[in-house]
C-alpha positions in Angstrom: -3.3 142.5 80.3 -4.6 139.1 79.4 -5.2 136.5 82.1 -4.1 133.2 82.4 -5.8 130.1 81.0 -4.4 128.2 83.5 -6.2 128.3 87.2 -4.1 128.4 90.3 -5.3 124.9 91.2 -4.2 124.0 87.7 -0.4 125.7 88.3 -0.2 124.3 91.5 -0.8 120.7 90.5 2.0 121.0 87.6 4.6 122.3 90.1 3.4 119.6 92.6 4.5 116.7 89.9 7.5 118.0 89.6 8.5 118.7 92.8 6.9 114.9 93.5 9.8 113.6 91.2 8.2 113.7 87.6 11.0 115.3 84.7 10.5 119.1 84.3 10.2 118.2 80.3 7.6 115.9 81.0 5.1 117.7 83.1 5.7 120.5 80.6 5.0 118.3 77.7 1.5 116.7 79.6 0.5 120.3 80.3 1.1 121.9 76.9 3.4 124.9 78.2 7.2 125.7 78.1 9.8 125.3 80.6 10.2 128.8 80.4 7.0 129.4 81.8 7.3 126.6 84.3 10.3 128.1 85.4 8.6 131.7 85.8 5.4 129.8 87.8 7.7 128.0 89.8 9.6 131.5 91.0 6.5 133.4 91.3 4.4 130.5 93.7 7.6 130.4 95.9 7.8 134.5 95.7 4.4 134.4 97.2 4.8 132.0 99.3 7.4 133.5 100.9 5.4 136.8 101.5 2.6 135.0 102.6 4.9 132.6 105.4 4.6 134.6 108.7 8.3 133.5 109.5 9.7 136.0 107.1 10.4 139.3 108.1 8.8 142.6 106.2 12.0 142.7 104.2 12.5 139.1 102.5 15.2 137.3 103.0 17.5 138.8 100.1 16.8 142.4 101.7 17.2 141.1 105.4 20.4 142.6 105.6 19.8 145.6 104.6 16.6 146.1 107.0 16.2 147.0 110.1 14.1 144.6 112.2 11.8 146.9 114.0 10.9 149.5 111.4 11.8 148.0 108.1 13.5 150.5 107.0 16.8 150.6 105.0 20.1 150.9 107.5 23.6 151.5 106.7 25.6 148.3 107.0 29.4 149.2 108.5 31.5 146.5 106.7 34.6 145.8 108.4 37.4 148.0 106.5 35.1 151.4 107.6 35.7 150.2 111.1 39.2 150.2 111.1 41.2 153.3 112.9 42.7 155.5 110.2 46.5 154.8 111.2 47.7 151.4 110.4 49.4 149.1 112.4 52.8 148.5 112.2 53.7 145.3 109.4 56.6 143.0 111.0 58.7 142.4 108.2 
């Protein structure tokens, strides 16, 4: 797979301008890359910086639901309606 010919000091002081104010369009123009692939930098810098933040839990915080806190493991969430007793109450017309 081919590399990048951007550095990560290079990426990191395009996504810097931006987030300092400068248009999106513009830093992309003065870089010489597409807002696609700002975009794409942009998610992957804050995936890893989430990874990397010692704050966040094994899971992430989209799969924090789903995890359990002390083994990281997948646990089944009980959503309300499976909580419920089978006979219903009574409806007061």
């Amino acid at each position: 797979m081919k590399g990048s010919k951007f550095s990560e000091a290079q990426i990191a002081f395009v996504l810097k301008q931006a987030e300092d104010g400068t248009a999106i369009g513009e830093v992309c123009r003065k870089a010489g890359i597409s807002e696609a692939t700002f975009y794409i930098r942009r998610r992957s810098a804050s995936i890893k910086a989430l990874s990397s933040s010692p704050a966040t839990s094994t899971c992430g915080p989209i799969r924090r639901m789903w995890c359990s806190t002390s083994h990281g493991q997948a646990s089944r969430l009980t959503t309300p309606s499976s909580s419920r007793s089978t006979a219903s109450p009574a409806r007061s017309a």
